[in-house]
Backbone as ProteinMPNN parsed JSONL, in Angstrom:
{"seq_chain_A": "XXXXXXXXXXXXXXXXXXXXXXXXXXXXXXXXXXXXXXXXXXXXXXXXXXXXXXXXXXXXXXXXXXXXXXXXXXXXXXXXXXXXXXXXXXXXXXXXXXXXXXXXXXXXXXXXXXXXXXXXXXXXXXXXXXXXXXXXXXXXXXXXXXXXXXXX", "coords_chain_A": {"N_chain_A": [[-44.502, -33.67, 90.834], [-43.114, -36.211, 90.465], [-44.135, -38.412, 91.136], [-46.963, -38.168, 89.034], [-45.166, -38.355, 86.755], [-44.58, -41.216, 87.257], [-47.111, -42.243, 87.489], [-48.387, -42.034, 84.577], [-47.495, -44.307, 84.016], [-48.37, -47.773, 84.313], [-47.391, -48.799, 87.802], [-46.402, -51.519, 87.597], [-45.545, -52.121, 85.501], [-42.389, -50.968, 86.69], [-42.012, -53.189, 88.68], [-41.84, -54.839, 86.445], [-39.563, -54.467, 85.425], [-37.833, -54.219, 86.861], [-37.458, -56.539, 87.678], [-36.179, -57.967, 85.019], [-33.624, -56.587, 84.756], [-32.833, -57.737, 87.471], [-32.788, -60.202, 85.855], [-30.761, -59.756, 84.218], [-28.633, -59.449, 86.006], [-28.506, -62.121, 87.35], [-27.426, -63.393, 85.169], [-25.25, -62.831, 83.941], [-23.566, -63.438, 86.123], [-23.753, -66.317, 86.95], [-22.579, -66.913, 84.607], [-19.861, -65.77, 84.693], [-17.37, -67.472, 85.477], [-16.811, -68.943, 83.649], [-14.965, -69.043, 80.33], [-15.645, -69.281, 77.641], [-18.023, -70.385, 75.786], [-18.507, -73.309, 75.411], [-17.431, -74.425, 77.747], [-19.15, -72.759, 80.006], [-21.893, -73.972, 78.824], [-21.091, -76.957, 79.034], [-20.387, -77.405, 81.722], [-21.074, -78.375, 85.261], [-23.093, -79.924, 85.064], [-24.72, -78.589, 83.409], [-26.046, -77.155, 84.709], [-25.643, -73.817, 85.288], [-26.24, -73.039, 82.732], [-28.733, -74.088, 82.354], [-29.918, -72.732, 84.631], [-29.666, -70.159, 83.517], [-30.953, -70.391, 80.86], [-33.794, -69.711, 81.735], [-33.552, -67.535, 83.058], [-33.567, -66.074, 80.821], [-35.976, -66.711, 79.812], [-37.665, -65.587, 81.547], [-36.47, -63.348, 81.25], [-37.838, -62.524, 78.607], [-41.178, -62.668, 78.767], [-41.388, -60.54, 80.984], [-40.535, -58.52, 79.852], [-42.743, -58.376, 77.436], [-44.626, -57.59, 78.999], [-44.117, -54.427, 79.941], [-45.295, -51.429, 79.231], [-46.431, -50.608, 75.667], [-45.852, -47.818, 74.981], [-44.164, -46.893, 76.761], [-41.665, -48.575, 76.296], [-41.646, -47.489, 73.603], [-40.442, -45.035, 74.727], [-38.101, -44.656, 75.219], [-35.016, -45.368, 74.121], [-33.593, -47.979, 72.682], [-31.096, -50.554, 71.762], [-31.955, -52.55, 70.663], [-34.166, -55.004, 69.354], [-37.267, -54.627, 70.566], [-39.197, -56.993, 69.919], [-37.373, -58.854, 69.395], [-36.758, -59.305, 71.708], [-38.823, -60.595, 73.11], [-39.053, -62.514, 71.503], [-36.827, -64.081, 71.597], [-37.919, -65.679, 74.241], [-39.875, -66.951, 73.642], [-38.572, -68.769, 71.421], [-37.061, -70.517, 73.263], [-38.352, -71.284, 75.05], [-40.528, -73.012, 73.006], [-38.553, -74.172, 71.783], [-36.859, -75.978, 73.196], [-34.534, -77.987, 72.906], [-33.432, -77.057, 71.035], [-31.821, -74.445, 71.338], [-29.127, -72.633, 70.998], [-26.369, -72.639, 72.617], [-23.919, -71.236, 72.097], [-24.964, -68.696, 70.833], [-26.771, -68.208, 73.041], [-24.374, -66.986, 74.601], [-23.512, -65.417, 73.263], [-25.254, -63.123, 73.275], [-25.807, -62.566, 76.247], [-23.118, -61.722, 76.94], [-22.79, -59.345, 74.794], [-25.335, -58.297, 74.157], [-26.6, -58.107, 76.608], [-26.414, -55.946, 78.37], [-26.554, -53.956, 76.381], [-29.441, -54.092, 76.73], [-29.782, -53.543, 79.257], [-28.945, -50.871, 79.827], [-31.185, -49.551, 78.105], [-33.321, -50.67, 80.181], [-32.539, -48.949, 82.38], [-32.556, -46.633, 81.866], [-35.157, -46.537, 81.325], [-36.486, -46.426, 83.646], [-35.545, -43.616, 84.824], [-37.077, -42.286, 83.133], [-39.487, -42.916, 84.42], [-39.375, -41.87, 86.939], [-39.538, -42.658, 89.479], [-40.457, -42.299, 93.127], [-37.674, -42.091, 95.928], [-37.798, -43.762, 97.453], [-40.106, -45.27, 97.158], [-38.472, -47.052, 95.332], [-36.442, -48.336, 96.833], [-37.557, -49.506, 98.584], [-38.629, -51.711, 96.434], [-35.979, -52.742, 96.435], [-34.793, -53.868, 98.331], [-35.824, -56.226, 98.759], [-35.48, -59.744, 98.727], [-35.4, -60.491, 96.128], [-34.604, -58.166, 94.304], [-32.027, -58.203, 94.787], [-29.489, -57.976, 93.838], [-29.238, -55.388, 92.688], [-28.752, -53.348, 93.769], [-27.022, -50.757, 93.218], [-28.485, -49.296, 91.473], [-29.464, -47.397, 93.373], [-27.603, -46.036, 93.516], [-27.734, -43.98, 91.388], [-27.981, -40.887, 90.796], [-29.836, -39.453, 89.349], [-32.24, -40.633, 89.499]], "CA_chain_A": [[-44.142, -34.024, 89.474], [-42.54, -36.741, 90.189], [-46.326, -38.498, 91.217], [-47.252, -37.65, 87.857], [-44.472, -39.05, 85.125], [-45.107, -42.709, 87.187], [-48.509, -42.58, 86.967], [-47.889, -42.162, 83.271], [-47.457, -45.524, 83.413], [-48.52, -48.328, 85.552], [-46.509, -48.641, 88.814], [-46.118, -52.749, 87.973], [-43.874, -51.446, 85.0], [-41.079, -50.982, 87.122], [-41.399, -54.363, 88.523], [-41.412, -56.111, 85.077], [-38.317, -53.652, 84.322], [-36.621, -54.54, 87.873], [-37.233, -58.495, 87.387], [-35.404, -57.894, 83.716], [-32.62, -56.011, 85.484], [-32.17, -58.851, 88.317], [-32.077, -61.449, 85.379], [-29.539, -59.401, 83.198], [-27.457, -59.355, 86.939], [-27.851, -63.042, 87.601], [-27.174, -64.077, 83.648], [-23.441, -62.465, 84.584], [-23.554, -63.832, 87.549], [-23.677, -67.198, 86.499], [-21.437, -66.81, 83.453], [-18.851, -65.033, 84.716], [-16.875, -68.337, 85.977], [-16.729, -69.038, 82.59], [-14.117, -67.974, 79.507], [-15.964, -69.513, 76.539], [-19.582, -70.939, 75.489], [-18.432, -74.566, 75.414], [-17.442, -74.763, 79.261], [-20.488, -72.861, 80.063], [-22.715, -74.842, 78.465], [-21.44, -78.308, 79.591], [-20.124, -77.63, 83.009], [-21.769, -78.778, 86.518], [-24.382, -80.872, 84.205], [-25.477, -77.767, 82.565], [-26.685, -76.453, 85.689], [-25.716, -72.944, 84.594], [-26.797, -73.177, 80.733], [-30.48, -74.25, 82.402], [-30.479, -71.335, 84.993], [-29.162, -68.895, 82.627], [-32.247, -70.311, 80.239], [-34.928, -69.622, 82.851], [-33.291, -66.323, 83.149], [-33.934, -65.441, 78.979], [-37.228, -66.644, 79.635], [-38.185, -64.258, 82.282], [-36.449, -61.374, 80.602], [-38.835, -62.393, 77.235], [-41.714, -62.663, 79.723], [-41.475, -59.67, 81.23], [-40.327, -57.48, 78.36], [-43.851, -58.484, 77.273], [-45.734, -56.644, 80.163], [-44.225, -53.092, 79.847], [-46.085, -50.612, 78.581], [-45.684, -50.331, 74.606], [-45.524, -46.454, 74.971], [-42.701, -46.591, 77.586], [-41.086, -49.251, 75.415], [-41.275, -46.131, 72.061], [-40.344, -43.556, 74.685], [-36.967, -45.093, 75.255], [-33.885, -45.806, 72.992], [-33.112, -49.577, 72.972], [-30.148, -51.232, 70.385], [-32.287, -54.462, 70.8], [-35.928, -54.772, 69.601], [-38.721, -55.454, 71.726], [-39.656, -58.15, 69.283], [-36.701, -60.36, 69.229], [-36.253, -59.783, 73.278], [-40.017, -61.48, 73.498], [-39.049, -63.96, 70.11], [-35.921, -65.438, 72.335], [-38.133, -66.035, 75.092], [-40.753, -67.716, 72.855], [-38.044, -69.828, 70.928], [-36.435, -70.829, 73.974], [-39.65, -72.438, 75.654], [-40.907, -73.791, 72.732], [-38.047, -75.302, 71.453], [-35.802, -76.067, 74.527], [-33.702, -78.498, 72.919], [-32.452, -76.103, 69.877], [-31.153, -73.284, 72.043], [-27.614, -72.847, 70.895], [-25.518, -71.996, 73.488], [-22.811, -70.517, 71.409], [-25.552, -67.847, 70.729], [-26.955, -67.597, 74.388], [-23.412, -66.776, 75.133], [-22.891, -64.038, 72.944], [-26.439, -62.383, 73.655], [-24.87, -62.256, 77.473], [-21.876, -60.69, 76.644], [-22.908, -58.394, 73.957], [-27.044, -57.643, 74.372], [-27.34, -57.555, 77.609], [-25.468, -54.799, 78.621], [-27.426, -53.038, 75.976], [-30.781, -53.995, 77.225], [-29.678, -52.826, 81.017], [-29.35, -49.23, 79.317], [-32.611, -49.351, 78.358], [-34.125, -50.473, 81.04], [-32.04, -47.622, 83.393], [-33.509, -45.422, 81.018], [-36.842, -46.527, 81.326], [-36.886, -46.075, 85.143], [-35.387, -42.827, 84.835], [-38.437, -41.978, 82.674], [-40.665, -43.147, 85.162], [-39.387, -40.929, 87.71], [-40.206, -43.056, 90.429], [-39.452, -41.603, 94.268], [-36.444, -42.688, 96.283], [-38.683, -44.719, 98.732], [-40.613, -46.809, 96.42], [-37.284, -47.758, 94.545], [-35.933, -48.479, 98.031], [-39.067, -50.867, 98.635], [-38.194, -53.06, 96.199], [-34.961, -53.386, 96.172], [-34.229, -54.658, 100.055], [-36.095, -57.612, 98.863], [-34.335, -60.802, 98.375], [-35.535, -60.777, 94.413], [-33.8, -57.617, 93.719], [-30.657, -58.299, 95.681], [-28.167, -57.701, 92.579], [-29.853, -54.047, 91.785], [-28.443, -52.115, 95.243], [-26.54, -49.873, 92.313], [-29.697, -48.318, 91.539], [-29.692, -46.172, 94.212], [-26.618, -44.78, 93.223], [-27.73, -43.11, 90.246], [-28.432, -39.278, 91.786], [-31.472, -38.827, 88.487], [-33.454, -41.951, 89.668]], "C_chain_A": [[-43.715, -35.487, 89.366], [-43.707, -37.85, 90.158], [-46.477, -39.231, 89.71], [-46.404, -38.505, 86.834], [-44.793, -40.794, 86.094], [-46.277, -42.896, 87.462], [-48.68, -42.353, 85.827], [-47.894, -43.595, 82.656], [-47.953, -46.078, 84.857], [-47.136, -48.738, 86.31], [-45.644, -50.246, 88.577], [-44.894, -52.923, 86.241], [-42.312, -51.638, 85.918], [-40.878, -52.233, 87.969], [-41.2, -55.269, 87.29], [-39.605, -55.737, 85.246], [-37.241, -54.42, 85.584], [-36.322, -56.121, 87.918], [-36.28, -58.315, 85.781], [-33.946, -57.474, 83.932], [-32.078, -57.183, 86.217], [-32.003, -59.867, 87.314], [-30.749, -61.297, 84.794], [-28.336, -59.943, 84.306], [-26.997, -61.006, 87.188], [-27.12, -63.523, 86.389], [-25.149, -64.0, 83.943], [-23.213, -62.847, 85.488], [-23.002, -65.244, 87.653], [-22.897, -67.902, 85.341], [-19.902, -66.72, 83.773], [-17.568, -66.147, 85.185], [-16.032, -68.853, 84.547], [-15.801, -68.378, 80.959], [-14.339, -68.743, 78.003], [-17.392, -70.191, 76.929], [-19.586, -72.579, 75.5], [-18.386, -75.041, 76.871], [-18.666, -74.339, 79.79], [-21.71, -73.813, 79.944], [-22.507, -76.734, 79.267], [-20.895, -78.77, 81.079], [-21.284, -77.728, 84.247], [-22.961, -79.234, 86.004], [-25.412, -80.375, 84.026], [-26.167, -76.821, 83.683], [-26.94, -74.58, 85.761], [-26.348, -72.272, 83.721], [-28.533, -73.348, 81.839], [-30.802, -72.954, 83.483], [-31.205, -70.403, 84.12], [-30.202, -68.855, 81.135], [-33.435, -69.927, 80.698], [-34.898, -67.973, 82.493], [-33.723, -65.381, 81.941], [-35.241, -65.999, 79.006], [-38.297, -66.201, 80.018], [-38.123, -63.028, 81.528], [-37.798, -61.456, 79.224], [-39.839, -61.843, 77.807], [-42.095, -61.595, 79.86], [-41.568, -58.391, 80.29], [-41.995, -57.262, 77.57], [-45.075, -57.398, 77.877], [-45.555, -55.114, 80.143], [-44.831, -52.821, 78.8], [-45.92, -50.428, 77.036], [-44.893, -48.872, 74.857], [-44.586, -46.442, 75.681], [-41.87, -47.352, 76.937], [-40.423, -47.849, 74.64], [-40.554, -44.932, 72.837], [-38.726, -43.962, 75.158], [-35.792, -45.209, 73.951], [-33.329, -46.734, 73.118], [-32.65, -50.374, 71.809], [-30.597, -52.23, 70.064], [-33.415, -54.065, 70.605], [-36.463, -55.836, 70.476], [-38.896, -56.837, 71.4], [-38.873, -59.228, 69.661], [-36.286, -60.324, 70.566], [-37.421, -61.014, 73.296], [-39.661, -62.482, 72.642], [-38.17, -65.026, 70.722], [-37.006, -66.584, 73.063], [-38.851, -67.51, 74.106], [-39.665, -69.072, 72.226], [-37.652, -70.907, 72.002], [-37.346, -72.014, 74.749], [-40.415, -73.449, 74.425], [-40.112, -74.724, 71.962], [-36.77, -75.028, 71.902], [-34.436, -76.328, 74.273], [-32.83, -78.171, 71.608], [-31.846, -74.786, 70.559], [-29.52, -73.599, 71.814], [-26.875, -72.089, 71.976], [-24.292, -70.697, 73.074], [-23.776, -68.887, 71.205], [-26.201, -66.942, 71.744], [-25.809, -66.67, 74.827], [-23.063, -65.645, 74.614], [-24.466, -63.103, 73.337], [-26.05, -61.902, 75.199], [-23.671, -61.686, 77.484], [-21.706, -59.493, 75.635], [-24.226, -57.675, 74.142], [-26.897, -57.599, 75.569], [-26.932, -56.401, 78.103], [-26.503, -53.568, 77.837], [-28.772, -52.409, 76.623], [-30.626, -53.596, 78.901], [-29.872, -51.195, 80.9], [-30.062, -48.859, 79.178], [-33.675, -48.979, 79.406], [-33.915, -49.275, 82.235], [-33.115, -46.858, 82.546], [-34.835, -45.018, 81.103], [-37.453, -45.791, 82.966], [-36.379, -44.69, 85.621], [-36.778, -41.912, 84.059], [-39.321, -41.768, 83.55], [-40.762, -42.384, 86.28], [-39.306, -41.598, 89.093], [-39.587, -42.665, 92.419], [-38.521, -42.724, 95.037], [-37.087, -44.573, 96.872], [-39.342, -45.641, 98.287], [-39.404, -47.187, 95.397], [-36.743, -48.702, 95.671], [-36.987, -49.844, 98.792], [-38.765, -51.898, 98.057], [-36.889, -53.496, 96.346], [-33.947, -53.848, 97.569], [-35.313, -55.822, 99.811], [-35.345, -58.109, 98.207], [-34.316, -60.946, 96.594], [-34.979, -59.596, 93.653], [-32.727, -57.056, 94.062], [-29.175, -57.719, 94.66], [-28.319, -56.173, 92.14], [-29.615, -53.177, 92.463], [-27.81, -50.409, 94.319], [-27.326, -48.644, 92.055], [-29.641, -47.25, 92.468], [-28.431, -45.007, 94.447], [-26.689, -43.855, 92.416], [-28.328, -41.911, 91.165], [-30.034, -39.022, 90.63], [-32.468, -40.076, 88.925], [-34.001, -41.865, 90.978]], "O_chain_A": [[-43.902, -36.051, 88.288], [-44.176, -38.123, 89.053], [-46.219, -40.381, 89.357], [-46.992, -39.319, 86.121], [-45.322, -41.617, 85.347], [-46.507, -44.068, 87.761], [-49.899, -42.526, 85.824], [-48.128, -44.005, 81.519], [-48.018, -45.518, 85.952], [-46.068, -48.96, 85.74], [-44.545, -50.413, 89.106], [-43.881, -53.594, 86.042], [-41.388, -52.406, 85.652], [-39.698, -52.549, 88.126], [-40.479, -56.266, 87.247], [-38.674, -56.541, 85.194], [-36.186, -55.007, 85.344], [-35.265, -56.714, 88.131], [-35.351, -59.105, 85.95], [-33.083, -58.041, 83.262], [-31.034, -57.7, 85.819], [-31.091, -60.642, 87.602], [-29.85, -62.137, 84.752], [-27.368, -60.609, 83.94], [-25.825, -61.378, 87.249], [-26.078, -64.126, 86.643], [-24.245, -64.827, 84.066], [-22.134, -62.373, 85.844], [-21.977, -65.464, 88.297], [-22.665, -69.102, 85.198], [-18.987, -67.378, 83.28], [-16.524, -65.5, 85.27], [-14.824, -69.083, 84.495], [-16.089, -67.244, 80.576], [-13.379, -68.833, 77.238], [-17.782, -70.46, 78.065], [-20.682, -73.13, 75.599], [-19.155, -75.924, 77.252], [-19.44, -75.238, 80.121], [-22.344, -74.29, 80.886], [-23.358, -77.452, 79.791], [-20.891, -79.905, 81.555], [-22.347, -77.126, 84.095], [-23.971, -78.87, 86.607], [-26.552, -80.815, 84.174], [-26.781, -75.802, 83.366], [-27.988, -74.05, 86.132], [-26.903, -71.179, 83.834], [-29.322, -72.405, 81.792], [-31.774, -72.229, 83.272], [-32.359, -70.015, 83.94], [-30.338, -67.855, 80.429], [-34.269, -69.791, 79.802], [-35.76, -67.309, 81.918], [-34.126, -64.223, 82.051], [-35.82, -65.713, 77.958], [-39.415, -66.195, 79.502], [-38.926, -62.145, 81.228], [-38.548, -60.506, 78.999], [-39.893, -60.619, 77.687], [-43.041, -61.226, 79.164], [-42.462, -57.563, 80.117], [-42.374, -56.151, 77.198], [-45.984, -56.736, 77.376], [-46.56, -54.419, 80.289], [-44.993, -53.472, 77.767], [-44.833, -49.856, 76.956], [-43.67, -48.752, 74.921], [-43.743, -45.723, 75.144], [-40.835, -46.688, 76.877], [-39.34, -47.296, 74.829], [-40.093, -43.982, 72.203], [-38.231, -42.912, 75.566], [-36.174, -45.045, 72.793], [-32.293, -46.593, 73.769], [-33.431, -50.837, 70.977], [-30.003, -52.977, 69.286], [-33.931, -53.13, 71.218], [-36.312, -56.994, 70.866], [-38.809, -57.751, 72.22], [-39.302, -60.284, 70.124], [-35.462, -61.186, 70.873], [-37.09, -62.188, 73.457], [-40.007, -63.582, 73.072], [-38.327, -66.244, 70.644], [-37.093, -67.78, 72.787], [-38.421, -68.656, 73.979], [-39.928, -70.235, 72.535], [-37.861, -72.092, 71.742], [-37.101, -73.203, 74.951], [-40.859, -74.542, 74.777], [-40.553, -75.78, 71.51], [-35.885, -74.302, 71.45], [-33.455, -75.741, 74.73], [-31.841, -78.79, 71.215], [-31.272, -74.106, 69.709], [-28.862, -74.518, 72.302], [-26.919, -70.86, 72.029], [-23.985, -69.644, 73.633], [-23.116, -67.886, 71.485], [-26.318, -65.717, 71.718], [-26.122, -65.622, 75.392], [-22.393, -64.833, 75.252], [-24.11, -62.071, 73.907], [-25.995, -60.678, 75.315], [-23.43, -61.024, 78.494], [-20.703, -58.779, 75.617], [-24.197, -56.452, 74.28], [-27.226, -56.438, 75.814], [-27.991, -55.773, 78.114], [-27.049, -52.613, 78.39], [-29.155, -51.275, 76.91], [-31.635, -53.392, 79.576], [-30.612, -50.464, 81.558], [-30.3, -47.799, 79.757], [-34.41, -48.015, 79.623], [-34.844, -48.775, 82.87], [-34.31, -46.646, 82.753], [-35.452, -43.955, 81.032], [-38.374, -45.032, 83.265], [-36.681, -44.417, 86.783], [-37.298, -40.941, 84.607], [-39.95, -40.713, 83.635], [-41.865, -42.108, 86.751], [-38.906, -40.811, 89.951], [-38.42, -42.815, 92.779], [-38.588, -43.936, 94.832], [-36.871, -45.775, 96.718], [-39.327, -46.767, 98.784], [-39.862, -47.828, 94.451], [-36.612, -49.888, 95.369], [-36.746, -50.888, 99.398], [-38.584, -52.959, 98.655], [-36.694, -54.711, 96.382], [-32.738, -54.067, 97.656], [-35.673, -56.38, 100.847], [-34.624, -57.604, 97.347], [-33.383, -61.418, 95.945], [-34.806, -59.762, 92.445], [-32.364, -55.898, 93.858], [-28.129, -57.172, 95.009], [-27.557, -55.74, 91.276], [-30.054, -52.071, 92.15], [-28.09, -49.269, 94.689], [-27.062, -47.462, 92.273], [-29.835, -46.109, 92.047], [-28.268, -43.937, 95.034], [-25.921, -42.895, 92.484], [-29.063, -42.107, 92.133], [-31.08, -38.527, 91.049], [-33.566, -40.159, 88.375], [-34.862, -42.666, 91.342]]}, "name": "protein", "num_of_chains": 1, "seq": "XXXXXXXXXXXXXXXXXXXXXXXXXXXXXXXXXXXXXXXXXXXXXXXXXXXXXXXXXXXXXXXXXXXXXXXXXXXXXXXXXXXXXXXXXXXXXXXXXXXXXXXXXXXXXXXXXXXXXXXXXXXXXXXXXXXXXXXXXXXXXXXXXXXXXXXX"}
């Protein structure tokens, strides 16, 4: 059965979903030093603020590649649209990215969109061993959690 619900979808699903996951982890990661949107933004000569943009331009990115139908078969407080619309604003216009706004999207959306994506990979079913595959590589070093959930 279990086979079956991730072949449902394609298998490269759950890397979009696990690269979206490792950005949500570094985005906090990188923040968390931080106790407002102004220090953020103009500390270590932005070095942060330009990660932590990279990072919203992966999650757009990616968000892109899953499946619509696994998208609809989920429950997500955040639409699809305006995850992919950041990304889009963000690259094409670099130097309007308000920070003050990055900052609350990281402390308020992402959290959301992590629910999701659990959700999604609970959907997918996928067995212990190919979860376990990716996530002893160095790119989804922040995601060890995962394997705590007992339904995944």
């Amino acid at each position: 059965m279990q086979k079956k619900i991730l072949s449902m979808y394609d298998e490269k699903n759950l890397i979009h979903i696990l690269t979206m996951l490792e950005c949500c982890e570094k985005a906090w990661l990188y923040t968390k030093e931080f106790q407002n949107p102004i220090d953020f933004i103009w500390a270590n000569e932005q070095k942060e603020l330009n990660a932590t943009i990279s990072l919203f331009i992966a999650i757009g990115e990616e968000s892109k590649k899953i499946d619509k139908s696994l998208k609809d078969s989920v429950k997500c407080e955040l639409s699809w649209s305006d995850i992919a619309g950041l990304r889009d604003k963000i690259s094409h216009d670099y130097r309007g990215v308000d920070g003050d706004i990055l900052w609350i999207v990281i402390h308020k959306d992402l959290q959301k969109l992590k629910s999701a994506l659990i959700d999604m990979i609970k959907l997918m079913n996928p067995s212990r061993n190919l979860l376990k595959e990716f996530l002893v590589t160095p790119y989804y070093k922040h995601l060890e959690y995962l394997l705590a959930y007992e339904d995944l």
